[in-house]
N, C-alpha and C positions, 0 to 999 in steps of 0.2 A: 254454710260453705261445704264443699263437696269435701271427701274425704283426699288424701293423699294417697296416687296410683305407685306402688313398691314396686319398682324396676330391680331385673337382673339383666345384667351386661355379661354378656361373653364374649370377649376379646376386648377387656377393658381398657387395656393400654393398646392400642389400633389406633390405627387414625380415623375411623368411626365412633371406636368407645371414648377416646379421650375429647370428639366433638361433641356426643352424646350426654357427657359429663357438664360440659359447660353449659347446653341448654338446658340440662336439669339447677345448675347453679343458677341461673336466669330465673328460674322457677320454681326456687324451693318450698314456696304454699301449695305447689300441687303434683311435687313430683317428691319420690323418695328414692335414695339407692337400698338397698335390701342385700344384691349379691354381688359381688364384684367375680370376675374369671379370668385368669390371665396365664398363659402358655407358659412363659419362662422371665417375663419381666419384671424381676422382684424388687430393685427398685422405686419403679413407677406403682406397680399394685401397692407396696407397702406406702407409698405418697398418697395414693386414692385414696387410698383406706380409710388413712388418718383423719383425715379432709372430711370424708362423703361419712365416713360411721356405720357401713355397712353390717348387717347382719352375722352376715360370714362372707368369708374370701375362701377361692378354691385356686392353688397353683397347681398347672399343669403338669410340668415337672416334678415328679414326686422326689428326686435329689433337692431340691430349695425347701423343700416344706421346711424344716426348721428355720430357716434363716428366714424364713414368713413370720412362722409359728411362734420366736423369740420375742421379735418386735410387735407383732399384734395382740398376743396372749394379756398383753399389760393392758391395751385396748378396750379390753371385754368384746373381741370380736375374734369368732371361732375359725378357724384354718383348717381348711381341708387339702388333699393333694390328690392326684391323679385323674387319669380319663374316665374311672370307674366314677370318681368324686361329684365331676360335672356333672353327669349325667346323672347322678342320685338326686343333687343335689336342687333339681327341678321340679322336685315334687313339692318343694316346702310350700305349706300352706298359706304362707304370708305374701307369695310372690303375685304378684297381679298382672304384669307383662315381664317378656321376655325380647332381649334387645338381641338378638343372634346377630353376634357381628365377627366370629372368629372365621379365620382363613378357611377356605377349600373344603375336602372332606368330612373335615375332623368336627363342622359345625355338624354332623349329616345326626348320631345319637343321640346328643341333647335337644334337638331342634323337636327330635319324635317323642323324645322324654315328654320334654314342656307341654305338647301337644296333647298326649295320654294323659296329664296334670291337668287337661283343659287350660292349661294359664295362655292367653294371646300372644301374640309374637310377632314381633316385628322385626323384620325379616332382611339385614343385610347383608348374611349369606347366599349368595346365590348358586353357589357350589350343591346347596342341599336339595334344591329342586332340580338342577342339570343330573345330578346323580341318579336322584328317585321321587322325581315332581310325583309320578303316580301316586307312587306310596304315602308319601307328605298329604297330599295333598286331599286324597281320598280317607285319612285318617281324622285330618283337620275337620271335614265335612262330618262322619261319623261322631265327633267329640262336639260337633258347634264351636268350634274353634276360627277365629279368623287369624289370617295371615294379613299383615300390613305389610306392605312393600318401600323398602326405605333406599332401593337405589334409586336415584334421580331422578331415570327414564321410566321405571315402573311406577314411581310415587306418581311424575305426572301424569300416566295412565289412568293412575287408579282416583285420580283428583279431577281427572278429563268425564270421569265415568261417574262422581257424585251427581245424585239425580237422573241418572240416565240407565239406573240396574236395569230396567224393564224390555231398555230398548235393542237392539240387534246392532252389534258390531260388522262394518263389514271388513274393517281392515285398522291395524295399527302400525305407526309409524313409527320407528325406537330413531331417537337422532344419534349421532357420533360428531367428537369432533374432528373426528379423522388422525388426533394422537401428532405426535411429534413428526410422524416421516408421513404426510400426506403430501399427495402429488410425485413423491420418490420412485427411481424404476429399481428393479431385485440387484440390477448393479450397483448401483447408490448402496443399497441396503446391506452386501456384502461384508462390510467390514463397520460393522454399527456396532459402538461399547454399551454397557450398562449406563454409562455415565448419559449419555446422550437418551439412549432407551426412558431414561427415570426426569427428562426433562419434559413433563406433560404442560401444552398451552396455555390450558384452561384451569384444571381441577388441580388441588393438593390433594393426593390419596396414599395409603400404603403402595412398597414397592412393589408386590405381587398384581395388585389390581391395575398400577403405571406398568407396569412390562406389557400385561395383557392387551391396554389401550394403546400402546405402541403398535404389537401385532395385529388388531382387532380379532384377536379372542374373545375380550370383553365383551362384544358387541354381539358374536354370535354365541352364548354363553349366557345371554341379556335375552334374545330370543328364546331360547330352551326354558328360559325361565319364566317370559311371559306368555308360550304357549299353557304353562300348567298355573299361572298365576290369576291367567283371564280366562283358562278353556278354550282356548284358541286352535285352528289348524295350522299347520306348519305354512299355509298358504295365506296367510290370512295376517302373516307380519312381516312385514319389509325395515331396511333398513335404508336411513340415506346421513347422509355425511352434512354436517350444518357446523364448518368451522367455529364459529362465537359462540357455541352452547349458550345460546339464548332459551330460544325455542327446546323444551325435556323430552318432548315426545307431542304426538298428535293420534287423536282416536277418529277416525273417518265413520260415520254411521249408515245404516243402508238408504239412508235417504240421500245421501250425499254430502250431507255436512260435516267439519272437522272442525275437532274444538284440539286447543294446544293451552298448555300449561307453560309460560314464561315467564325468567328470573334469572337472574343473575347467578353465573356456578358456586354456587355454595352446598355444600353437605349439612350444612346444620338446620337448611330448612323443611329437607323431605325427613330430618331424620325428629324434629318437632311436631313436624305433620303426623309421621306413622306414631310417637307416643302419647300425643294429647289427642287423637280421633276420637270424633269426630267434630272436634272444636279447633279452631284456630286460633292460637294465643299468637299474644302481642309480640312485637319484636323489633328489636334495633340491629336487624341486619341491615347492612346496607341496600339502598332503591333501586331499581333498575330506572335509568334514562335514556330515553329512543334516542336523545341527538348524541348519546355515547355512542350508538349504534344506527348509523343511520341506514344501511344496509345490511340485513340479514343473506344470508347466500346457501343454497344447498348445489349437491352433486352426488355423483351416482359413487356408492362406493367401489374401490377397484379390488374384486374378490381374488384378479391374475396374479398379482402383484404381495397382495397379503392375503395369503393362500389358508391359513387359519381360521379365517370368518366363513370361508365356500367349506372347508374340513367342519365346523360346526353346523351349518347348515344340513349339511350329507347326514350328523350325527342326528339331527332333528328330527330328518324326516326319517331313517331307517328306526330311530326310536329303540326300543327295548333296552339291553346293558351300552348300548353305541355310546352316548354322552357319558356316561360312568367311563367307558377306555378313553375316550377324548380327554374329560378335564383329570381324569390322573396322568395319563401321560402328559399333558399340558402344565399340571403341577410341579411334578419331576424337572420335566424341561427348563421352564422360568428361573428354576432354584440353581439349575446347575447354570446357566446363562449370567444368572446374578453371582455366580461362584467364578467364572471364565471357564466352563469345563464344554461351552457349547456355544457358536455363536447365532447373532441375530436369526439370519436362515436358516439354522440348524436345528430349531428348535421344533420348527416345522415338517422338517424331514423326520424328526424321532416319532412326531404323533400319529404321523401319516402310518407309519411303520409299524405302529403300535397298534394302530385301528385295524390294520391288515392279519395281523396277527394274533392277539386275544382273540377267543372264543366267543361268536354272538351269539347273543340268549333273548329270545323274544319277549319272554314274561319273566323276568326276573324276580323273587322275594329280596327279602334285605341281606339271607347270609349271600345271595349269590351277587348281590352289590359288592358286598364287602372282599370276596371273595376276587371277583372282578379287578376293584379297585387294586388289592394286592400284586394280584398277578400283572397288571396293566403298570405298575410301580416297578416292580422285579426290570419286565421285560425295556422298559424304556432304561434304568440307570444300564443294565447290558452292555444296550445301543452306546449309550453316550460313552461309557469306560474304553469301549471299542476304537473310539473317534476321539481327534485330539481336537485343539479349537481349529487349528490348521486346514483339516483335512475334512470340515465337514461345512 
């Protein structure tokens, strides 16, 4: 029997780490927890903990570390704290993959950690390649390090592409469900709450990644990411709108053929897929049934209307720091929207503002990412302190 692969999870309590968990409990003759990471939720980490027996827990919050530290220390499982922690804390020898599932930026240092550790990684951040796919990416190559892709539409990219490494891509298709306000005009959209924002069709997800799929940020963000995921040209991925997230994603090849990956929306099975690769384990997720669905439908997406996805696009093809001011200023944005400090439309006007603004840098390293990211933070909270929800 093969040996047991030691997962580290970062962003444990997420709504990926906490699905993450359960496929591993599905599967504990071949999966192990090793590291737990968790930002600020001390009492869900201290519940994983207990449960799964991990190695060590790292909170993100260096104020909670004791109130970790108290209850785990009896454990025999070690507590670490801060941003410094995570990121150390990737070198451990015992770690075999690596589950990057924490929010936005902040996946961007451990993700390169793990990488320089050579440990695999599977990859639900997607903040860390819209940032600095280059950098990621061409470090990964350097180490023989693979990146497994555990969002939905990348998993079924990269599952469309089993067997087929050899062959010439000519185009990929990312599907969307088109989010709560499809078919809506910017009048409709005016006076749209959190509340309505965070009611997504299809998928259960955190609220950062539901806000996104409201605006379709996610979607152009999904792009940036399968440009450096597949090696792609900015030209060479489209988007189209397929209400019933049936259909993941479809890979077109230069012969003309398109193979699609189909299933039923669930998160627990691209995220099974990226940790047990290249093997398919068993499972009792629920079937997909054609006569559930007896029409599939796509449509063009409307980039006029939600202006976010064409703003992502623009950041794609100008490339260099561009996506780095995008998804911070976009981070910014979402949090104060989920705060009331900015609404639906508004969030859009901040980024645009922000793109215009930070300093573009063609070849960026990692301080001028970071540096970027900062200042593209700074200038967007400005904007919005400026603007009441009223007036913007």
């Amino acid at each position: 029997m093969e040996d047991k692969r030691n997962i580290a999870i970062l962003g444990s309590t997420g709504s990926i780490g906490t699905q993450a968990l359960e496929v591993i409990k599905a599967h504990q003759d071949r999966f192990a927890v090793e590291v737990l990471v968790a930002n600020n939720n001390v009492d869900l980490l201290i519940k994983q903990a207990i449960e799964f027996k991990p190695n060590a827990v790292v909170i993100g919050d260096e104020r909670k570390y004791k109130e970790v530290a108290d209850v785990l220390l009896n454990h025999d499982i070690k507590v670490y704290a801060g941003a410094e922690s995570i990121v150390q804390i990737m070198e451990m020898d015992t770690i075999d993959l690596v589950l990057t599932a924490m929010v936005g930026f902040s996946g961007l240092k451990p993700t390169m950690a793990a990488i320089k550790a050579g440990k695999s990684i599977a990859l639900a951040n997607k903040e860390t390649l819209v940032v600095a796919g280059e950098l990621v990416t061409s470090l990964a190559k350097e180490k023989g390090v693979n990146i497994l892709p555990v969002d939905s539409e990348h998993s079924a990219i990269f599952q469309c592409l089993a067997g087929e490494w050899h062959n010439k891509i000519e185009k990929i298709y990312l599907t969307a469900s088109g989010g709560p306000f499809r078919g809506k005009s910017i009048e409709e959209l005016k006076n749209i709450t959190k509340e309505q924002a965070l009611k997504h069709p299809n998928w259960e997800m955190g609220n950062k990644i539901t806000i996104d799929s409201a605006t379709l940020m996610n979607k152009g963000l999904e792009m940036i990411e399968a440009k450096w995921l597949f090696n792609l040209k900015a030209d060479q991925i489209d988007v189209i709108v397929h209400p019933q997230s049936i259909i993941h994603s479809i890979v077109q090849f230069q012969d003309g053929s398109m193979k699609a990956q189909m299933g039923l929306p669930d998160m627990k099975l691209p995220i099974q897929y990226a940790i047990s690769y290249p093997e398919r384990l068993k499972s009792d997720f629920p079937r997909f049934n054609f006569m559930d669905y007896p029409q599939l439908t796509f449509e063009q997406a409307d980039i006029k209307t939600f202006r976010n996805l064409s703003m992502a696009i623009n950041a794609m093809n100008k490339g260099g720091n561009m996506p780095c001011i995008l998804n911070a200023a976009n981070e910014v944005a979402v949090q104060c929207f989920l705060e009331d400090e900015v609404s639906f439309l508004g969030m859009s006007e901040v980024i645009e503002d922000v793109m215009e603004k930070v300093d573009f840098i063609a070849k960026p390293t990692l301080e001028d990412y970071e540096n970027t990211d900062a200042e593209a933070r700074r200038i967007s909270k400005e904007l919005i302190s400026k603007l009441s929800v009223k007036t913007i």
